[in-house]
N, C-alpha and C positions, 0 to 999 in steps of 0.2 A: 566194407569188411574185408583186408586183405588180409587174409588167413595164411595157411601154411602153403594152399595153392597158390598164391598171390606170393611166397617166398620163392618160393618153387618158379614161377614166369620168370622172376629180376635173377635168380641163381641160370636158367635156361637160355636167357637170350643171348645169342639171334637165332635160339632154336627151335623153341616155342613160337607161335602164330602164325607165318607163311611159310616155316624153314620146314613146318613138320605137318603131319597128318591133326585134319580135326580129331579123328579118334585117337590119337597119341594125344592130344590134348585131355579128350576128356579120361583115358584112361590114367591122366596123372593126376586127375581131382579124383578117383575111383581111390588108387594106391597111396594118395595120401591121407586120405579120410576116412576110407572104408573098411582098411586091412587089417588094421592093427585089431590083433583079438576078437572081429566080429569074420569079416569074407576075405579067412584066405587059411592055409594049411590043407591038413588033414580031412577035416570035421569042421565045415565053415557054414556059418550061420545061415540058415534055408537051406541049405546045397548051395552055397551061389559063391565061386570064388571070384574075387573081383582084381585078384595080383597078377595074372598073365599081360602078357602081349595084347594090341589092338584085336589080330586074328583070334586068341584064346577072348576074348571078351565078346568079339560078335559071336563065335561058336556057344557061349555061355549064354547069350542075353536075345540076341533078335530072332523073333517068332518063338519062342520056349514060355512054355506054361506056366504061371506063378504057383509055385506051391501052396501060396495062401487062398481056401477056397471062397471065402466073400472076392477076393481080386478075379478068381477061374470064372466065378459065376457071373460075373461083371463081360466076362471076354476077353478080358484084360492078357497083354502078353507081356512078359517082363522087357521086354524092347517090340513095336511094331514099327518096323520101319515106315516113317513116313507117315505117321499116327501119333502124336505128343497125346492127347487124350484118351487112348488105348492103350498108353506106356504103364505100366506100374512101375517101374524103377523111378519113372520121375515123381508121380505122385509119393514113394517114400522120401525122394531127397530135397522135394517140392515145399516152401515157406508160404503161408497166407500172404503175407507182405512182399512175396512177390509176384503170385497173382491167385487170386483168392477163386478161380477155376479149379485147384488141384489140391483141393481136402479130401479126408480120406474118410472113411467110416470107421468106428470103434475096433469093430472086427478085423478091418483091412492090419491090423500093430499099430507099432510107432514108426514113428519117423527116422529117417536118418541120416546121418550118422548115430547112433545112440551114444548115448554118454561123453559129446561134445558137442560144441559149439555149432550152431547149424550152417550150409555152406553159403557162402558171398551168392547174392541175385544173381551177380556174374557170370558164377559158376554152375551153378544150376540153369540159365540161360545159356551156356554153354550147352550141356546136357541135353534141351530140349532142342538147339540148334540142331546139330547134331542128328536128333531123329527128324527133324522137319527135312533136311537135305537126307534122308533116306539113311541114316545108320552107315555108311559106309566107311571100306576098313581104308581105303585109300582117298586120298584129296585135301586141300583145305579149302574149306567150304564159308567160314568166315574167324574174322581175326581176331581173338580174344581183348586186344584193347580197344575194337568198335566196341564190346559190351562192358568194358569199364567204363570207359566215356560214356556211354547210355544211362549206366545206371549210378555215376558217382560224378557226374558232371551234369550236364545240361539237354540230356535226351528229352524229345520233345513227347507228349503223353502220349499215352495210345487211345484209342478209339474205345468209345463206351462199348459194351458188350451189351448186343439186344436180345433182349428176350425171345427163346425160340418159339415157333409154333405148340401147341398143346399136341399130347400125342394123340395120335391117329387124327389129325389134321394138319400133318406135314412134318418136315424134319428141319434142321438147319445143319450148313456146313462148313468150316471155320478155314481159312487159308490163312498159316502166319503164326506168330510173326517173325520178317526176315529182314535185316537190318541196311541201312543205307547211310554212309556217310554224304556229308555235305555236295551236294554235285551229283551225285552215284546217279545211274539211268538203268534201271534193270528189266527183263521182261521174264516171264516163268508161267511152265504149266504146270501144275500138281496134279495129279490124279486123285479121285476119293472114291473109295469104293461107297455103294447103299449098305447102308446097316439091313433094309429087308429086301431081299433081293428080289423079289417079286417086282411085276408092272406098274409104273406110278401114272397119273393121272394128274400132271402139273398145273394148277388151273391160277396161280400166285406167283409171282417172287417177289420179296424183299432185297435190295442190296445195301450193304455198310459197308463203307469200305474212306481212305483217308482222302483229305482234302487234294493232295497233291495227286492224286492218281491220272494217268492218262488213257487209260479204258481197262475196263473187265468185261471179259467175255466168260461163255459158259459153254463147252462142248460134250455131247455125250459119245462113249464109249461104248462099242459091245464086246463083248465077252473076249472074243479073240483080240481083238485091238490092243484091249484096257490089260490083257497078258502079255502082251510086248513089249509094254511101255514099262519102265524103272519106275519105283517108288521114289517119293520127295521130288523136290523142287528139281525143276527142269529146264534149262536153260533154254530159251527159243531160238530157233537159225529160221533161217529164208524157207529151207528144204521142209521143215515141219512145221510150221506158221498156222495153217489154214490146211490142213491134212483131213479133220475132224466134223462127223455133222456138226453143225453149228447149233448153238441152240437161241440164246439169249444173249445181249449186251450192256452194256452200261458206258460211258462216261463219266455220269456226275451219279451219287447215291440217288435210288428211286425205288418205287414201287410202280413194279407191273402185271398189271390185272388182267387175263386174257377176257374177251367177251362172253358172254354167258352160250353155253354148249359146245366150247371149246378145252380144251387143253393139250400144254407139253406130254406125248406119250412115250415113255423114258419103257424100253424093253426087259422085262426080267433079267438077272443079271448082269448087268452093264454098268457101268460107272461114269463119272461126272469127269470130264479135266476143266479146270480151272486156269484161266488164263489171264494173268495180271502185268499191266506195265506201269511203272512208275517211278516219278523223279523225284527226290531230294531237294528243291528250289532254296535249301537257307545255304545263304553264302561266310556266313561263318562259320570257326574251323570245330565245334562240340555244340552240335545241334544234330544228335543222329537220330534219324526215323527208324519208329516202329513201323514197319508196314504189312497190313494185315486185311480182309475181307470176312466179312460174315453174311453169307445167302440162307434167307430163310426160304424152301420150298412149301407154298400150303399148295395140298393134297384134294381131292375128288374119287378115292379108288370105289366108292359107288354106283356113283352117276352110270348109267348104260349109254351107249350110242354118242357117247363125246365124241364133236369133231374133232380130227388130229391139227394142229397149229405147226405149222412148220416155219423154217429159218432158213440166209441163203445170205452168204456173204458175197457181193457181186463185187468183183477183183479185175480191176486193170494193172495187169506186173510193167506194159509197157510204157512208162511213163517215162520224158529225160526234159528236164527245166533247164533251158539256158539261162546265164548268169549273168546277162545282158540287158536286165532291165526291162526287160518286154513281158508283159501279159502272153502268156500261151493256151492252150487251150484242148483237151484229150477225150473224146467221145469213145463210148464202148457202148455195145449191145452185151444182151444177159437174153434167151430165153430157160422156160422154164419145165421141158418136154419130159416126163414121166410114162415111159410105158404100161410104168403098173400100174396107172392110174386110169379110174373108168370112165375120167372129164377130161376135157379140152380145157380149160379155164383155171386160172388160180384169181382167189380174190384176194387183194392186199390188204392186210390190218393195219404193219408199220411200215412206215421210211424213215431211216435217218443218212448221213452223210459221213464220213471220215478223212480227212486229210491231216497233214504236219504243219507247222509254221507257215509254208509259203502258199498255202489255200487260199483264193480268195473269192472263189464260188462254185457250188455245186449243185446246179440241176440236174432234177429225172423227169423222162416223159416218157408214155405209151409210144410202141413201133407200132408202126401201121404194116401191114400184113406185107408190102414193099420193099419192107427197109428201111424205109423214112420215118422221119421225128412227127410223132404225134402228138396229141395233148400234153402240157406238163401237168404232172403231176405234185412232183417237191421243189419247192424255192429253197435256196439256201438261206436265201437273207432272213428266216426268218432266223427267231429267239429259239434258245431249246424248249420251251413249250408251245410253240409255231403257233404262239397270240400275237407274232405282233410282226411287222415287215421294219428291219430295226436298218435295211439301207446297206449292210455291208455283210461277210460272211467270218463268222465266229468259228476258227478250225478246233478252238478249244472246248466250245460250248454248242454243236451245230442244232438246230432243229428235231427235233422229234415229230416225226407227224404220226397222228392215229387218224387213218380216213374216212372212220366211221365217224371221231368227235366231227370233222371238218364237213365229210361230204355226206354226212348221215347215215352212212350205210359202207364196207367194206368195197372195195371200187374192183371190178372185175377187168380178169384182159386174157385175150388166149394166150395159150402157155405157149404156143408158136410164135405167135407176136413179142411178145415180153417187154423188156423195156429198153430205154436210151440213156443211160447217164454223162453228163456235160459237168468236166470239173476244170477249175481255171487256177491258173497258180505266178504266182511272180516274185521274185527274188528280188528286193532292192538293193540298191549300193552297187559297188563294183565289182568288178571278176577277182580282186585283189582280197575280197574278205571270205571267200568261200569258196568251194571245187569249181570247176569251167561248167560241168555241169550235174545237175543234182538228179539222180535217179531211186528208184526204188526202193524201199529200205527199213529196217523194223526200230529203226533208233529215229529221236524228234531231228536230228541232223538231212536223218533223208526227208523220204519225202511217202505218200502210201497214197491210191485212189481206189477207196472201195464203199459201197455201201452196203447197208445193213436193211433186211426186206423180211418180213413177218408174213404168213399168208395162210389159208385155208385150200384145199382142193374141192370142195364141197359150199353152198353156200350154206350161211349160217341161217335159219329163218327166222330168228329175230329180226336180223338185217334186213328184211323186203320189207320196204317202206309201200303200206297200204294194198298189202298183199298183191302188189305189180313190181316183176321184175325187169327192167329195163339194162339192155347190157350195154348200152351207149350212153345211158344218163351219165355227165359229167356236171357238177355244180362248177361256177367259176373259182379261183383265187384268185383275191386281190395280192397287186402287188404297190406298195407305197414307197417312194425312196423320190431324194433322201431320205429318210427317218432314221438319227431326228434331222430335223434342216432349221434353218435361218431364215427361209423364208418362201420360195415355188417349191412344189413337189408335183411328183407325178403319179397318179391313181390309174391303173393298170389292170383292168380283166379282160376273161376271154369267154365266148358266149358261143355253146355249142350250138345255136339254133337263134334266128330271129326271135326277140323277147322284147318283151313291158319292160324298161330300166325305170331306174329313182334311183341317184347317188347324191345321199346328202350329207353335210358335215357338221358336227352340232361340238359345242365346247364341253368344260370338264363341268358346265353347272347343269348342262340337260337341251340347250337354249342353240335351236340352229342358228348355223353360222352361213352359211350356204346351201342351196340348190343347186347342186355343179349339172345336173342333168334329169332333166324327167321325159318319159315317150318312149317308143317303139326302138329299137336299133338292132343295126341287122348282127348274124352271127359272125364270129371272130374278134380279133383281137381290137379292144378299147381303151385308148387314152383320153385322161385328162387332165387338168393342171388345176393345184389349188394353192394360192397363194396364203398361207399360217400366219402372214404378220400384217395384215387388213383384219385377222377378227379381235372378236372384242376379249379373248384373255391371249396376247401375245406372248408370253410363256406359258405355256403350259402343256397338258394333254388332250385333243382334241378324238372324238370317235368317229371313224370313216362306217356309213351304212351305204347298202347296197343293199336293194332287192331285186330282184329278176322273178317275175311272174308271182309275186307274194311271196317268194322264198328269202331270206336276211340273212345275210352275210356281214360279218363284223371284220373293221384291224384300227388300229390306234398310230396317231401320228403324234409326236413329240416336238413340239417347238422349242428354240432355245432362242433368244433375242439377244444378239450379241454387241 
């Protein structure tokens, strides 16, 4: 629909879209559609003149009470900065058909423009832009022919809208959408205020969010913080990355459960930032992405005596890759010391990993009270649902470990001690295709070494496996690689203690394939070799078993016959 705004851009250019302010944009879809005989004069329709200047239009519009009392009693502000779903103004210039989020109710009027043509998706995409980068009277925030090419060419869909929580068992929170052409690499924190400000009791989260994304995180705000910080989308730098408690993350869409007697405790009045990175992967030139998130929080504000789950992004800033071909390799320590805290101890729920393209492994282990490397705890080679040891490390897709699913029980370590993380990185090709060397960095070009750690201060007591807490039990990992392979692998645990071993190998029909080891062995570290292309299904999936004292331990190795 290229309407009279759409006359108005081809009569404007090259002053319209980067030459001029987004709000001089939308205020010329306001003065071409709005003014004539409804918002402007004397005596304009609600009160609401819509023909000034950018500055006469945020004076008019952002944080101002809608005169319409079904919109007041909503909460609605005819502009909230940095609130598309709080906006009334857009819900009147808002079309089904172009997102059927912003219907109004009888009471709320009609729509508008009245008594013309309703405005181009564009343009009303325009509008909500706009408030998503926070209403402001100065900047160009994005270019009015990304959102014709979005919406009159080849824009790629957007992401189904899930269904939120019921109320009073949780809320959801919407980031988006903000647009990407082909290539584009963006990263953004949003701020969201709670609709009830009161103490939440986070014991869920849901994430939705697009295919291409390169992680979502979730940080909470308190009150003073979350007043400092600007409305709308917010550009990341170095200096404000990791400023924020941490709360939650993501990579790929999931759902995360905390343990039972646990939950995220979100302070009365505080708010949520949202922190999203992601790229555009289509290499032709009208493929623009919507990109957007939706977290659903389910709720607990019942429960008494929930443990608090806590978050900790452990950050090495000093990392520099030569671009020389060589494997390198950067150890850091993390503890985790709490004055206010009345334990010694944190117990760990998650591990995952984080690097850029030249990742090519990352382990953690327990510090021993020394200094020195302790137990490991996360392999990188596994899979993101850490079933399987897949031989190599996935910087896109790293491992997820919950240490309860693996080691039964939350794995404890003093907060003196803490941990070791080992991350390994290598740049191929020559010094001619890249910088000399690659350092730290919030774009896929650098390079980032940090993991992501989940934990309790308290133990959980569901966790005490047969009412005995032992704060040295460590169960083994297996580690398998190659996997998959052609043909030797190597099968790989470590045994805190002399034990009863049995490691057998059995095919994809149930039917062992070998006895690699049965008997006594002592404690530490154990190899062995099993050769995949002697059994009797030479392609396929084979299951590695392990027990240690009657305990079972599962991973899977993948054969390919080439």
């Amino acid at each position: 629909m290229k309407r009279l705004y759409s006359a108005l851009l081809v009569a404007l250019l090259p002053t319209i879209g980067f030459a001029q302010s987004t709000a001089q944009s939308v205020s010329a879809i306001f003065q071409a559609n709005c003014t004539t005989g409804c918002h402007s004069g004397g005596n304009p329709s609600a009160n609401l003149d819509l023909s000034g200047n950018p500055s006469d239009l945020i004076s008019a519009l952002v944080g101002v009470d809608p005169l319409n009392p079904a919109a007041a009693a909503k909460g609605y502000k005819l502009i909230d900065a940095g609130y598309p779903h709080n906006s009334f103004l857009l819900y009147k210039c808002a079309t089904l058909d172009w997102d059927g989020a912003f219907g109004m109710d009888v009471a709320e009027g009609n729509s508008m423009p009245q008594n013309q043509p309703a405005l181009a998706k564009e343009e009303i995409e325009l509008i909500r832009q706009w408030i998503v980068y926070g209403a402001k009277q100065n900047g160009t925030f994005v270019d009015p022919q990304t959102l014709d090419d979005y919406y009159n060419d080849n824009g790629m869909a957007r992401i189904e809208v899930p269904a939120a929580p019921p109320a009073g068992e949780g809320f959801q929170m919407h980031l988006g959408p903000f647009f990407l052409e082909p290539g584009e690499e963006v990263e953004f924190y949003k701020k969201e205020q709670l609709l009830d400000n009161s103490e939440q009791n986070i014991v869920k989260f849901e994430g939705f969010f697009n295919d291409e994304s390169h992680h979502f995180l979730l940080f909470e705000l308190d009150e003073q913080t979350a007043n400092g910080e600007d409305e709308g989308l917010r550009p990341v730098g170095i200096q404000n990355a990791f400023q924020n408690p941490y709360m939650v993350g993501w990579v790929d869409p999931d759902i995360l459960e905390l343990p039972a007697g646990t939950a995220y405790k979100i302070e009365e009045n505080s708010s949520i930032d949202l922190n999203y990175h992601i790229i555009n992967y289509a290499s032709n030139g009208d493929s623009v992405l919507a990109a957007e998130v939706y977290i659903n929080f389910w709720t607990d504000n019942d429960a008494l005596d929930l443990i608090e789950m806590e978050s900790d992004l452990l950050i090495n800033l000093a990392i520099f890759i030569p671009n020389n071909g060589n494997e390198v390799s950067f150890t850091d320590a993390a503890t985790f010391d709490d004055q206010n805290s009345a334990t010694d101890s944190i117990y760990i729920w998650f591990l995952s990993s984080h690097t850029h393209k030249y990742g090519t492994d990352y382990d953690i282990y327990k510090r021993n009270p020394d200094g020195s490397q302790g137990e490991q705890l996360y392999e990188g080679f596994y899979n993101t649902q850490y079933t399987f040891n897949q031989g190599y490390y996935d910087w896109e897709h790293p491992g997820n470990l919950y240490l309860d699913e693996v080691y039964g029980e939350m794995i404890p370590i003093a907060e003196d001690d803490g941990l070791i993380q080992i991350a390994k990185y290598q740049i191929p090709g020559s010094a001619n295709e890249t910088a000399p060397v690659i350092t730290f960095g919030l774009t896929t070009e650098d390079e980032m070494m940090l993991s992501f750690i989940q934990y309790t201060r308290q133990r959980v007591p569901d966790q005490q496996p047969d009412g005995i807490f032992d704060a040295n039990r460590k169960p083994p990992i297996m580690s398998v690689y190659p996997n998959p392979t052609n043909g030797l692998s190597t099968i790989q645990f470590d045994l805190a203690e002399r034990a009863n071993v049995q490691l057998t190998v059995y095919n994809s029909l149930g039917q062992e394939v070998n006895q690699v080891y049965n008997g006594m062995h002592a404690a530490g570290q154990a190899r062995f070799e099993f050769d995949a292309s002697a059994g009797l299904d030479p392609n396929g999936l084979y299951l590695i078993q392990l027990l240690v004292d009657g305990n079972v331990y599962n991973d899977r190795l993948l054969h390919l016959k080439r």
